[in-house]
C-alpha positions in Angstrom: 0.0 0.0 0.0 1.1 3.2 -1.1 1.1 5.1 2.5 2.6 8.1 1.4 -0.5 8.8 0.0 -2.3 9.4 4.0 -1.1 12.9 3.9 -0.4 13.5 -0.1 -0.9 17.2 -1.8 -0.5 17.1 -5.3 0.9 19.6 -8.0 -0.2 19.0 -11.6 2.2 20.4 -13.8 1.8 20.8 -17.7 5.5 20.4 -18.9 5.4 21.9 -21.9 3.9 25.0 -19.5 6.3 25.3 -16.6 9.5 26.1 -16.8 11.9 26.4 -20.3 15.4 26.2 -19.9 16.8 25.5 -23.3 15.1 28.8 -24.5 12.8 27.2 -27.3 9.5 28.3 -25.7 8.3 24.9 -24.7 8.9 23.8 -20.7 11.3 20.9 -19.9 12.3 18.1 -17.1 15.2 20.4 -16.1 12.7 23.2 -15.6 10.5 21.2 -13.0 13.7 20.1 -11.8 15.0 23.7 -11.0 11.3 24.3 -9.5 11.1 21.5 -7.1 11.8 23.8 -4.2 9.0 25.8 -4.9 6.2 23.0 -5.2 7.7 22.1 -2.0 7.7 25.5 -0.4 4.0 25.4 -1.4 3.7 22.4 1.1 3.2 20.3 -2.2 4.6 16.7 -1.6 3.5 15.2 -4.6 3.7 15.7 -8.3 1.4 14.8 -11.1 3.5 15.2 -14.6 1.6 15.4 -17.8 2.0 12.6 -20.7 6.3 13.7 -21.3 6.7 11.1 -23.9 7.5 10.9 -27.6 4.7 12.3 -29.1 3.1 14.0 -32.5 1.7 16.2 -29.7 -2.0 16.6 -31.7 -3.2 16.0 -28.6 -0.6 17.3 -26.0 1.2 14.3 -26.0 -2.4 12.0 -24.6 -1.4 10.5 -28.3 1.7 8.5 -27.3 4.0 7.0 -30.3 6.4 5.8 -28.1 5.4 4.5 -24.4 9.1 4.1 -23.2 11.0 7.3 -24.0 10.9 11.0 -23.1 10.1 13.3 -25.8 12.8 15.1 -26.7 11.3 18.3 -26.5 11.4 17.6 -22.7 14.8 16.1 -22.3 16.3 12.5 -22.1 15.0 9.4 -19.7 18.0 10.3 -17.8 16.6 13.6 -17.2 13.1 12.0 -16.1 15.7 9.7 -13.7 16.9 12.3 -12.4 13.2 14.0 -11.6 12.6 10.7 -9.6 15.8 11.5 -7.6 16.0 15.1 -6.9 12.0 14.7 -5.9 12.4 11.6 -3.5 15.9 13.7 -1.9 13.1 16.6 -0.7 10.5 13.8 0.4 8.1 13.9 -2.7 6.8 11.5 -5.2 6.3 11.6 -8.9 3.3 10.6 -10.6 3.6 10.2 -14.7 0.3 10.4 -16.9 -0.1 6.7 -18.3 -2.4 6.6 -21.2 -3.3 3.1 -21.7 -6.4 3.3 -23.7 -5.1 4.6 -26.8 -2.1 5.6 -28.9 -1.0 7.5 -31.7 -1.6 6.5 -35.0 2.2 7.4 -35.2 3.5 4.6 -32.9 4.9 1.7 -34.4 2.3 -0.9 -33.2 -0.6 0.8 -35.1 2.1 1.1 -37.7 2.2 -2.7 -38.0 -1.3 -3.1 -37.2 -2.2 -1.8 -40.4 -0.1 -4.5 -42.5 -2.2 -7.1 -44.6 0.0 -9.9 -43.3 -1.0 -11.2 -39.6 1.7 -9.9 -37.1 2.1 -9.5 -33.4 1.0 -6.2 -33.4 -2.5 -7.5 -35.6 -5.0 -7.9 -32.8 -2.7 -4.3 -30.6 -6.5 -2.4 -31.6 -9.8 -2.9 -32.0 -10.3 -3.7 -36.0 -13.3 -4.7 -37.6 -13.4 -7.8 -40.1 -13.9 -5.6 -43.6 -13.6 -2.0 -44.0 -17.3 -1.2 -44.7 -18.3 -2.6 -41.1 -18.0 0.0 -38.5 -18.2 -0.2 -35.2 -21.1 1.2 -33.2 -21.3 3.9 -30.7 -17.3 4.6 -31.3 -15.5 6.7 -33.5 -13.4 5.0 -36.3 -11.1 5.1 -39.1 -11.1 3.4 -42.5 -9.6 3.7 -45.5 -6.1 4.2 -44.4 -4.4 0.7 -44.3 -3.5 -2.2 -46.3 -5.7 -5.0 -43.9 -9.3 -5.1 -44.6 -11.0 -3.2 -42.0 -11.9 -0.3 -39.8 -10.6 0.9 -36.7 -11.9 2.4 -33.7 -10.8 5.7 -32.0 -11.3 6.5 -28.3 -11.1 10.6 -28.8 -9.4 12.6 -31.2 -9.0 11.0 -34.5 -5.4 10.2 -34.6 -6.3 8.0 -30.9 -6.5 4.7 -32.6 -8.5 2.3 -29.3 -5.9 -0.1 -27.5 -7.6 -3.6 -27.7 -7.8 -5.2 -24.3 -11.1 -7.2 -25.5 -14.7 -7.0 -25.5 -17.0 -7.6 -22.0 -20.1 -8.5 -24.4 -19.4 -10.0 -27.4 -22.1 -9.1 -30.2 -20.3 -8.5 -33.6 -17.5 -11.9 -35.2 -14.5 -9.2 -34.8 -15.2 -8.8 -31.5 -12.5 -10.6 -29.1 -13.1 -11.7 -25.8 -10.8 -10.0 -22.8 -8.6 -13.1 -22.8 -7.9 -13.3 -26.2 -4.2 -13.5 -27.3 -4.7 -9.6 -28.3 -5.8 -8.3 -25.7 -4.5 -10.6 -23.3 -0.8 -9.1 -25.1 -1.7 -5.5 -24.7 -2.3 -6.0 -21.1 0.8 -7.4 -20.9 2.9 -4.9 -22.6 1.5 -2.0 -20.8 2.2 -4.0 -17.6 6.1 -4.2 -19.2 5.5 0.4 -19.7 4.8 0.9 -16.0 7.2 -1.9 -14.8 9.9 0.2 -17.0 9.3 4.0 -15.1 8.8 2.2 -11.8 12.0 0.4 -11.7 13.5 3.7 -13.1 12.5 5.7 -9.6 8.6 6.7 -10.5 6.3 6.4 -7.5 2.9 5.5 -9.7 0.7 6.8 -12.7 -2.5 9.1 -12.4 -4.4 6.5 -15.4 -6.2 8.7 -18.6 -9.8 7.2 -19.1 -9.5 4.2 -16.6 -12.8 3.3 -17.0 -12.4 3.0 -20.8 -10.6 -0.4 -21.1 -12.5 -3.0 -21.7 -15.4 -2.2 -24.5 -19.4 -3.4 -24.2 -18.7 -3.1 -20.4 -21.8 -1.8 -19.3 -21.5 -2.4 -15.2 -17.7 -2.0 -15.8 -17.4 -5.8 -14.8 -14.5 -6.2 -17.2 -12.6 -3.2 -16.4 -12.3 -3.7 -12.8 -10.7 -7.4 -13.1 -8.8 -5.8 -15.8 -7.0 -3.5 -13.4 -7.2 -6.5 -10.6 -5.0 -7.6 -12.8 -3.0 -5.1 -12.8 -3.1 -4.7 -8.7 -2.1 -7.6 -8.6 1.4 -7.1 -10.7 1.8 -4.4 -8.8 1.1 -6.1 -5.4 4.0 -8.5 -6.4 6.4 -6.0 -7.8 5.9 -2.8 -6.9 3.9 -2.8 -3.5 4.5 0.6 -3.0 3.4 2.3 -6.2 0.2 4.3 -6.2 -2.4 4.3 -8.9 -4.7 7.5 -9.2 -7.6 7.1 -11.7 -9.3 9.2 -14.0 -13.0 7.1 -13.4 -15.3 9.2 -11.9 -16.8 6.1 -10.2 -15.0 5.6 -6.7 -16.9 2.0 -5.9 -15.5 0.7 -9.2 -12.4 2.1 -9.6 -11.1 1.5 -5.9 -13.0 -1.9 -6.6 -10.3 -2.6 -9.4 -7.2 -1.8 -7.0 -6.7 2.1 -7.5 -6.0 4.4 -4.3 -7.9 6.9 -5.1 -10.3 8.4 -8.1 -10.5 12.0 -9.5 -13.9 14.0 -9.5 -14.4 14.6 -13.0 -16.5 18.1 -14.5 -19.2 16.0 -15.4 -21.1 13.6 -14.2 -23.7 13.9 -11.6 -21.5 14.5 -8.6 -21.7 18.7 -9.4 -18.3 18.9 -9.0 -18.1 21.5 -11.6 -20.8 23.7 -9.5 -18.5 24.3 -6.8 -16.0 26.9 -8.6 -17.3 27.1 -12.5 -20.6 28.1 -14.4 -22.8 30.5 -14.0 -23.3 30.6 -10.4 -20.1 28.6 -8.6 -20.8 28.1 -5.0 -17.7 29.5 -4.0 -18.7 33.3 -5.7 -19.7 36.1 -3.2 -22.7 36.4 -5.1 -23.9 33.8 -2.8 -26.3 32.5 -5.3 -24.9 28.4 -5.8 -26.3 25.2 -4.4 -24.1 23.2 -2.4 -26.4 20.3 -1.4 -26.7 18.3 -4.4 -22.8 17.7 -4.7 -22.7 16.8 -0.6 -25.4 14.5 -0.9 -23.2 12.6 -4.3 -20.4 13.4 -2.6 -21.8 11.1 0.4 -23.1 8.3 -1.9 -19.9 7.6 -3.8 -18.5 8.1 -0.3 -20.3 5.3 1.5 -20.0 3.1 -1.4 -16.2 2.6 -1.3 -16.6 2.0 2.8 -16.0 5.1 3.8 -12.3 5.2 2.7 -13.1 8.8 0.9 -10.5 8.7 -1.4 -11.6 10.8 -3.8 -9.5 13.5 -5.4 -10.7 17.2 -5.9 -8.6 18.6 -7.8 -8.6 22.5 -8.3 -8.8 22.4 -12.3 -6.5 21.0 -14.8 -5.7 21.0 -18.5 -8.9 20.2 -19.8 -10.9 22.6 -17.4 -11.2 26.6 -17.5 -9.2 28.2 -15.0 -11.0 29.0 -11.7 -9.7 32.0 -11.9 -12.3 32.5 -15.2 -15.0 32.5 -12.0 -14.1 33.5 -9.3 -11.6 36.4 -8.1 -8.7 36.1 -5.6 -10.6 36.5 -2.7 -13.0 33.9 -3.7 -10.2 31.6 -4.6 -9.4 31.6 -1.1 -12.5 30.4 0.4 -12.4 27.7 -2.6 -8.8 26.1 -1.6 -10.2 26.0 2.5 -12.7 23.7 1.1 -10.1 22.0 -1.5 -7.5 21.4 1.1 -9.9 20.1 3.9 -11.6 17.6 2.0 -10.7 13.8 1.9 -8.6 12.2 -0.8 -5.7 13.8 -1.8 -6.3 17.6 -3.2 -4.6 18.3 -6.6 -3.5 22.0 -7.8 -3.2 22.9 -11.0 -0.1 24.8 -11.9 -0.5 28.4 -11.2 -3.9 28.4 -9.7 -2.2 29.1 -6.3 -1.4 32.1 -7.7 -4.6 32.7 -9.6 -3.2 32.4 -13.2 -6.2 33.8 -15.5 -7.5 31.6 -18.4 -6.3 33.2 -21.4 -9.2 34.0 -24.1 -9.0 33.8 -27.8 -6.3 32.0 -28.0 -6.3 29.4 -31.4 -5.8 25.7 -30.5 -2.7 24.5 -29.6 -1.5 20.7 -30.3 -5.7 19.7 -29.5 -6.6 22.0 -26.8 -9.2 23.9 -28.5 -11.3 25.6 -25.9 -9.0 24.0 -23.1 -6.1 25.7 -24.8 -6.6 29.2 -22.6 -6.0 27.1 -19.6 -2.9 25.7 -20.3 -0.6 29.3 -20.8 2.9 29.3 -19.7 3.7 29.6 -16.0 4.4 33.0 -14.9 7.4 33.3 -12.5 8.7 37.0 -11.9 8.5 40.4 -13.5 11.2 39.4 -15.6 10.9 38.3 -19.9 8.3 36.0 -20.5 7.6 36.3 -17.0 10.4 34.2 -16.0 9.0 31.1 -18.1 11.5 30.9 -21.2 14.5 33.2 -22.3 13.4 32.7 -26.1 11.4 35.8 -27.9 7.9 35.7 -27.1 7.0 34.7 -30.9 8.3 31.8 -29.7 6.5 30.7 -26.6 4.2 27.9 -27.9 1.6 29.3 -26.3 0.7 32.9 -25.4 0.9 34.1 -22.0 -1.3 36.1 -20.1 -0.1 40.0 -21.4 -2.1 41.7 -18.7 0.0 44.4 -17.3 -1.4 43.1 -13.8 -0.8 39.4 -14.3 -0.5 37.8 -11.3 3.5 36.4 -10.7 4.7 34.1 -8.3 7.0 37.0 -7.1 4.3 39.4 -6.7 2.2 36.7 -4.5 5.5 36.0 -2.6 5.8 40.2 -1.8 2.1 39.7 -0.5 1.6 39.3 2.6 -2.0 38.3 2.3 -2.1 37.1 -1.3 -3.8 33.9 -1.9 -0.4 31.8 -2.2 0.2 32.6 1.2 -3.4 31.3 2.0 -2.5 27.8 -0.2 1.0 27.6 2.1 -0.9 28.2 5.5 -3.7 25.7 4.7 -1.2 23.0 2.9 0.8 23.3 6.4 -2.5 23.4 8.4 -3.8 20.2 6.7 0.0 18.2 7.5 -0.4 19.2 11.1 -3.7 17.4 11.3 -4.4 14.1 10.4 -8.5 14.7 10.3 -8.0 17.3 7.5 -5.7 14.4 5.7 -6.9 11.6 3.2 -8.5 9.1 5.4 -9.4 11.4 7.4 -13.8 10.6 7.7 -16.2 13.0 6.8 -19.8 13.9 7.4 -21.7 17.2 6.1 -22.9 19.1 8.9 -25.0 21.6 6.8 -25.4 21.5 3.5 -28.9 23.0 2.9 -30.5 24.0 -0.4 -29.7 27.3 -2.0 -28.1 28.1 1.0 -25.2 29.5 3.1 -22.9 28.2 4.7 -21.6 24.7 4.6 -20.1 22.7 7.2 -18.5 19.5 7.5 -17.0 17.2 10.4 -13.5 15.7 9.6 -11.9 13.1 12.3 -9.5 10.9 12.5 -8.9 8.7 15.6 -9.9 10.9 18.8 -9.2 13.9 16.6 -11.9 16.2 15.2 -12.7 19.3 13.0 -15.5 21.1 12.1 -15.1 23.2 8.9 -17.1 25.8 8.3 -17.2 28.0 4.8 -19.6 31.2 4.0 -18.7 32.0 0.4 -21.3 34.3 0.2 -21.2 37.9 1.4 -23.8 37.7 3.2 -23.9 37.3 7.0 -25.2 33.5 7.5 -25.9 31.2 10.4 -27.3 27.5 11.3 -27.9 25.7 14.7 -25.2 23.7 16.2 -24.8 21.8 19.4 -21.6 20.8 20.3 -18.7 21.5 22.5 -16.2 23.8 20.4 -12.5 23.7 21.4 -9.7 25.9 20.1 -10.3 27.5 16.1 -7.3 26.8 14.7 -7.8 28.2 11.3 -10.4 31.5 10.3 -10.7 33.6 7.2 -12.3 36.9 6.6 -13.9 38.2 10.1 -13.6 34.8 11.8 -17.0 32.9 13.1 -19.1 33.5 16.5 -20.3 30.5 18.1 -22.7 30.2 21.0 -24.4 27.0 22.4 -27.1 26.3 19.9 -26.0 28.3 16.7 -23.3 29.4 14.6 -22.9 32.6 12.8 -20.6 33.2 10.0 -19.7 36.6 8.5 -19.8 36.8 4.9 -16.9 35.7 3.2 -15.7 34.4 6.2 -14.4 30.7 7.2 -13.0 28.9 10.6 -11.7 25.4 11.6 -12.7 24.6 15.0 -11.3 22.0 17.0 -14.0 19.6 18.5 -14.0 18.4 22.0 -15.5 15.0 23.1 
């Protein structure tokens, strides 16, 4: 078991975003590298890298040609080696994106997929029998290769479908999960993770988990798919940690994985809480928070109450939160995001505030997502301390707002919301109820209504949190016995014996008693 998970904060970094050091506008290994102190600083302990390997990049590198080698845009493996090293020497672990499900349609298995004559590499993808039959409820391509048949696509078009077998078979070129096909695709990615584990990585965050194993309605065959996969690791590499990109906590901690990302859809309402029209977490005071608690609490009980489940504060394929809400808000949003279970994940540069950048034109598949992915900004300094090449150069365009927020502005702040992250990352590694396993259960969580509350304990140890968003002065009834409040924001909170009352925009961690 991967126990370094119990009190894991995580920092997603975008490489091609972060930090340049070769000056050719696109971020490197050696940049994260020269960053680590900061992530750390941050009271981040934990990094999740974006896919780094050889790549066409048409979909920022999530369409791998080459599963065991850096991209040399990045740097070398012995750079990514060396990642793994000067991370473990400060007490952090690595995570690397794996993208199992599909590939590019540059790698050289589709490559020699495509050939007439049967190979090893024949059954790597989902073909049909004859190019006129297509399959259904999946993209596909045809027309392209010498073999007689289409292929399927998971996403973008150039994401020819890994074949690791069908759950229900209902067409003759459907193959069953423990086919030789997709019994050797299994295998192989097995032989990609065994590769970057041996080499110093401390696990994968996994692209489209739940995506495996096709006419899987229940996701039966997925989750033995990644038993399997458990169990490799079990044997091998006890210690590695799998994060998944399911969305469904009961079946992806189920199939062996640690912990499970919200995702922006679905019907937990994650993506109410800091995005749309009426986030939550806005002063306008005019969001809903019961509907995610009550999903929250469902997927919740279902895995046993281990509460794994990751909230992550956006990522590449999500607008800023910055698009939203302003600093102030963003405050109020990371109490929440940093007290919840399951390890909390920030997105480069949101601890800052970093703005989504509008109108930008898609860059290497990012389309709308593209303004959410802008180069890192450092210091007051060219390119704002991202890259030393000319700004024509920068692969994407930065944010050119004369009041851009910098990490060095934030740093000169003495109340600027990356001093709020750094207090509440250190807050949350003091207390072991605010950490991963900590348990959870919403105190208030009303309709159309202000504030929330929750109870987090661990052992004889526990915390009520208590958020007001809005800016409106708020209060519910409460009977307990409060202790010390070791955490407030805004005008702090007033409790008496049967009620609490919460200024607007104000928050407070109080310290239970028996």
């Amino acid at each position: 078991m991967a126990k370094w998970l119990d009190n894991a904060i995580f920092y997603e970094i975008y490489p091609q975003s972060f930090q340049d050091t070769n000056g050719d506008g696109i971020g490197d290994l050696q940049g994260i590298i020269s960053r680590l102190d900061y992530i750390k600083e941050l009271g981040c302990n934990a990094l999740w890298i974006n896919p780094c390997f050889v790549s066409p990049f048409g979909d920022a590198g999530y369409d791998v040609a080459d599963y065991y080698t850096i991209a040399p845009r990045y740097g070398t493996n012995a750079d990514a080696e060396r990642l793994f090293k000067e991370a473990h020497k400060r007490g952090m672990h690595v995570l690397l994106d794996l993208v199992p499900g599909h590939t590019s349609v540059e790698h050289k298995w589709f490559k020699e997929s495509m050939k007439a004559e049967k190979n090893e590499f024949t059954d790597r993808y989902i073909w049909t029998n004859n190019v006129w039959d297509t399959p259904e409820n999946m993209a596909y391509l045809r027309g392209i290769a010498e073999r007689d048949g289409s292929c399927a696509v998971n996403f973008f078009s150039m994401q020819p479908s890994l074949n690791y077998g069908f759950y229900k078979i209902d067409k003759p070129w459907q193959q069953p999960v423990d086919a030789p096909g997709p019994v050797a695709t299994l295998e192989e990615m097995k032989n990609v993770m065994r590769f970057w584990l041996t080499m110093g990585c401390d696990g994968f965050r996994v692209d489209m988990a739940g995506y495996m194993v096709k006419n899987d309605e229940d996701g039966k065959g997925t989750i033995e798919l990644w038993k399997k996969v458990r169990r490799f690791l079990d044997e091998e590499f006890p210690e590695a940690a799998m994060v998944s990109e399911w969305g469904e906590p009961d079946k992806s901690l189920l199939g062996g994985f640690h912990m499970d990302f919200l995702l922006p859809f679905g019907p937990i309402h994650y993506a109410e809480l800091f995005r749309g029209k009426n986030p939550y977490f806005s002063r306008k005071g005019q969001g809903d928070i019961s509907q995610f608690a009550e999903n929250y609490m469902k997927s919740y009980e279902k895995t046993g109450g281990k509460g794994l489940i990751c909230i992550p504060s956006g990522n590449h394929d999500t607008d800023r939160m910055a698009r939203t809400l302003s600093q102030e808000e963003m405050k109020m949003a990371f109490a929440f995001l940093l007290s919840m279970p399951g390890a909390p994940f920030i997105y480069y540069g949101d601890e800052i505030g970093m703005r989504y950048v509008e109108n930008l034109v898609s860059v290497e598949g990012g389309f709308n997502r593209t303004g959410s992915r802008s180069p890192m900004q450092w210091d007051g300094g060219v390119n704002a301390g991202f890259s030393a090449a000319p700004k024509h150069k920068l692969y994407i365009r930065q944010d050119e707002s004369a009041d851009r927020p910098t990490v060095q502005k934030q740093m000169e702040e003495k109340d600027s919301l990356y001093h709020e992250v750094q207090k509440l990352t250190a807050l949350r590694q003091t207390h072991k109820a605010l950490q991963s396993n900590g348990g959870i259960a919403f105190v208030y969580a009303k309709e159309n209504a202000y504030p929330m509350a929750y109870m987090r304990d661990f052992e004889e140890e526990k915390i009520l949190v208590v958020l007001n968003p809005s800016e409106r002065e708020e209060s519910f009834e409460w009977s307990g016995k409060a202790g010390t409040i070791i955490y407030t924001q805004g005008d702090g909170i007033k409790i008496s014996e049967d009620k609490i009352t919460v200024p607007g925009g104000s928050a407070g961690f109080i310290e239970i008693c028996g």
